[in-house]
C-alpha positions as CSV (number, residue, x, y, z in Angstrom):
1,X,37.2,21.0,-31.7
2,X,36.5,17.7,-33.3
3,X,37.1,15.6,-30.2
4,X,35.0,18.3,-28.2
5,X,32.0,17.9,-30.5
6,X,32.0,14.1,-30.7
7,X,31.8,14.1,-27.0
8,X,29.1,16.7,-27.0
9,X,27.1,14.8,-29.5
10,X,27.6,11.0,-27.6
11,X,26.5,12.7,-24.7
12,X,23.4,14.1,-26.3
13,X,22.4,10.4,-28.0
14,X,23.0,8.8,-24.0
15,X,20.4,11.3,-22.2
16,X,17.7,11.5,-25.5
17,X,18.2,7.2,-24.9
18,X,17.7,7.5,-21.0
19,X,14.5,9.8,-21.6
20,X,13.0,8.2,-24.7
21,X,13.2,4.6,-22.7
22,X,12.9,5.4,-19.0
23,X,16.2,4.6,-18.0
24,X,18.7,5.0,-15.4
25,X,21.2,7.9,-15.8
26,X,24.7,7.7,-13.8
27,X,26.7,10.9,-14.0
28,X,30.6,10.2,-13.1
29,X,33.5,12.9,-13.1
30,X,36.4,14.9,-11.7
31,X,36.4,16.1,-8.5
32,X,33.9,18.8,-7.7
33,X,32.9,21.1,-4.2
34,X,29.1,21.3,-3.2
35,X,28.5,24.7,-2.1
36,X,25.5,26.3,0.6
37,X,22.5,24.0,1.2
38,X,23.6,21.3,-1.0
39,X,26.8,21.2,0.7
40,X,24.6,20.6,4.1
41,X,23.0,18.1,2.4
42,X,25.8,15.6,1.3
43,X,27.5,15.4,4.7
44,X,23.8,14.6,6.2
45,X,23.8,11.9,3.8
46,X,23.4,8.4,5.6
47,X,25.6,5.0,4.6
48,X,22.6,3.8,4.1
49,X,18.7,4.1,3.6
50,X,16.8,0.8,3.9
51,X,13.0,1.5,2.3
52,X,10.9,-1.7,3.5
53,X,7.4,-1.8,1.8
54,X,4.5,-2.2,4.9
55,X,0.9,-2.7,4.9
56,X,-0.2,-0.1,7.4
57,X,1.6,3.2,9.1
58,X,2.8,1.2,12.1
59,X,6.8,1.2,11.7
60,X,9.3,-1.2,13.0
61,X,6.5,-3.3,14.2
62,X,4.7,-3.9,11.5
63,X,4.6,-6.7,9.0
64,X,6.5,-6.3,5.7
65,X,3.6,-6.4,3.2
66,X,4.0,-9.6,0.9
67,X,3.5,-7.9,-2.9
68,X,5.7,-4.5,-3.3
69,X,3.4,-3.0,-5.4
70,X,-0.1,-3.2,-3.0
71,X,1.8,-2.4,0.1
72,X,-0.1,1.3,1.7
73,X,3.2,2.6,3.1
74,X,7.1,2.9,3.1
75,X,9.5,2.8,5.9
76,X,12.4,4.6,5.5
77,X,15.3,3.3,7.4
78,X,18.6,5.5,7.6
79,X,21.6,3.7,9.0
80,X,25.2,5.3,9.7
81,X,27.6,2.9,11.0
82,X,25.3,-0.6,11.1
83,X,23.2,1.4,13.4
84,X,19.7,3.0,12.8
85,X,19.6,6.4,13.2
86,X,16.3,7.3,12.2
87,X,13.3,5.9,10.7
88,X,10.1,7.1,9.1
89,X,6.9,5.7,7.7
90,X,5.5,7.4,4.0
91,X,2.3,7.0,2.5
92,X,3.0,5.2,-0.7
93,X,0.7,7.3,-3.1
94,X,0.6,4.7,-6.3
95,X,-1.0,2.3,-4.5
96,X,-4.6,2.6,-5.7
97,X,-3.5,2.2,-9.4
98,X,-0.2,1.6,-10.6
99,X,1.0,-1.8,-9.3
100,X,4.9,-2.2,-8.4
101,X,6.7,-0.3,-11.3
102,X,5.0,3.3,-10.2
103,X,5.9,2.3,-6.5
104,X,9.0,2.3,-7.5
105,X,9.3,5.2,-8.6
106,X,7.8,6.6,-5.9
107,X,10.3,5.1,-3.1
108,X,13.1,6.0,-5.0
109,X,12.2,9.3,-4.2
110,X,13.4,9.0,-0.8
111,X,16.8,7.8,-1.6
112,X,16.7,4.5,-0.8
113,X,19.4,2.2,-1.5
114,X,18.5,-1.1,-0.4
115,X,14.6,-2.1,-0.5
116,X,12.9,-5.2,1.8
117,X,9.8,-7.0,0.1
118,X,7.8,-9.9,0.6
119,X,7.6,-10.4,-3.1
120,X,7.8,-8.4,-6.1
121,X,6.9,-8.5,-9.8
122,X,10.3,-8.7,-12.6
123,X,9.4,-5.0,-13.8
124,X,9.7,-3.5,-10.5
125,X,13.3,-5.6,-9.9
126,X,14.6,-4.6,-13.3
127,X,13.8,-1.1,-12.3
128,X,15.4,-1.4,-9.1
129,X,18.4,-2.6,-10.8
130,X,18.4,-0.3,-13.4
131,X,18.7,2.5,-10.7
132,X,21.3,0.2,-8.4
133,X,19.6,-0.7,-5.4
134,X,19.6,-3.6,-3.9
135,X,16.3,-5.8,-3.1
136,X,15.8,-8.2,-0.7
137,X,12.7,-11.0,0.0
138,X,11.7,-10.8,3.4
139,X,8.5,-11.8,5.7
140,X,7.9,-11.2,9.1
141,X,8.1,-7.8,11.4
142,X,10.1,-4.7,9.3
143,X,12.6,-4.6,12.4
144,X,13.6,-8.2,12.0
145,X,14.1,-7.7,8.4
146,X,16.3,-4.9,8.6
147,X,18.2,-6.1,11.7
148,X,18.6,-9.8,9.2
149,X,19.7,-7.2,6.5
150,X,22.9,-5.1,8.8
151,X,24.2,-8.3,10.0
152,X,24.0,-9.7,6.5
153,X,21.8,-12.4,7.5
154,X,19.1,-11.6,4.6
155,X,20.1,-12.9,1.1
156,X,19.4,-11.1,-1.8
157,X,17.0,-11.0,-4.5
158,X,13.2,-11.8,-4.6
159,X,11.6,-14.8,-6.2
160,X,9.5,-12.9,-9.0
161,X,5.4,-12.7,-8.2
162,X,3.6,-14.7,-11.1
163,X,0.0,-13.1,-10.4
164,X,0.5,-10.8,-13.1
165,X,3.3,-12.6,-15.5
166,X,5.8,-10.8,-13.6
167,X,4.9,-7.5,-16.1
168,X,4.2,-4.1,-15.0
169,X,0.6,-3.6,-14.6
170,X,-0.5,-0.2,-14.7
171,X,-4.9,0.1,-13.3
């Protein structure tokens, strides 16, 4: 009961920690069967989902916008195999007042695990590695960038933007 209890009450100080300072939560354990719609969901799942931060609704062709936290819109990449298998361009909704560290929130919510930017500020990458994906600096057309990224072609990392000391800057 002791051992129980300790357990119970480590687990308790880990998630008030994760909500009291914003961050990330990874949940590991035995072996466990999805059932019904989530089921569905995990064998949709792709390899990989590429988000690459644009500065209008036009896709592939567009330009990767240069600062991650002013871009309009997100392309969503998903990739099975090294191959694309479907793409899709999101409004990014923070972009009228919340810099990089609300976009990043917001991108996440499409599951993305690997993220293409011109440049980014030091909050949004320590965010981006607090939740595990990968970020890569990139300019020229979105398609190039992620075609660079499957043949590993596009190293990692971004220089960090020093408009705004590299800080999250919220309005």
């Amino acid at each position: 009961r002791q051992t129980f209890g300790n357990i119970i009450n480590a687990a308790h100080a880990k998630i008030a920690d994760v909500l009291a300072h914003g961050k990330a939560l990874k949940i590991e354990g035995g072996v466990c069967q999805l059932e019904g719609e989530q089921a569905e969901s995990k064998k949709r799942r792709p390899e990989m989902r590429i988000g690459v931060v644009l500065g209008d609704a036009g896709g592939l062709e567009s330009e990767v916008c240069s600062h991650f936290g002013q871009c309009s819109h997100f392309l969503i990449v998903e990739v099975e195999g090294q191959r694309v298998v479907k793409s899709r361009v999101v409004p990014n909704g923070t972009q009228h007042g919340g810099g990089g560290c609300q976009a990043v929130g917001e991108i996440l919510k499409h599951g993305v695990t690997h993220v293409i930017a011109g440049g980014m500020g030091m909050g949004a990458q320590q965010k981006f590695a607090q939740a595990g994906v990968n970020i890569f600096g990139f300019s020229g057309k979105a398609k190039d960038g992620v075609a660079k990224l499957l043949s590993s072609a596009l190293p990692g990392g971004i220089d960090p933007c020093q408009d705004h000391g590299g800080d999250c800057h919220h309005g």
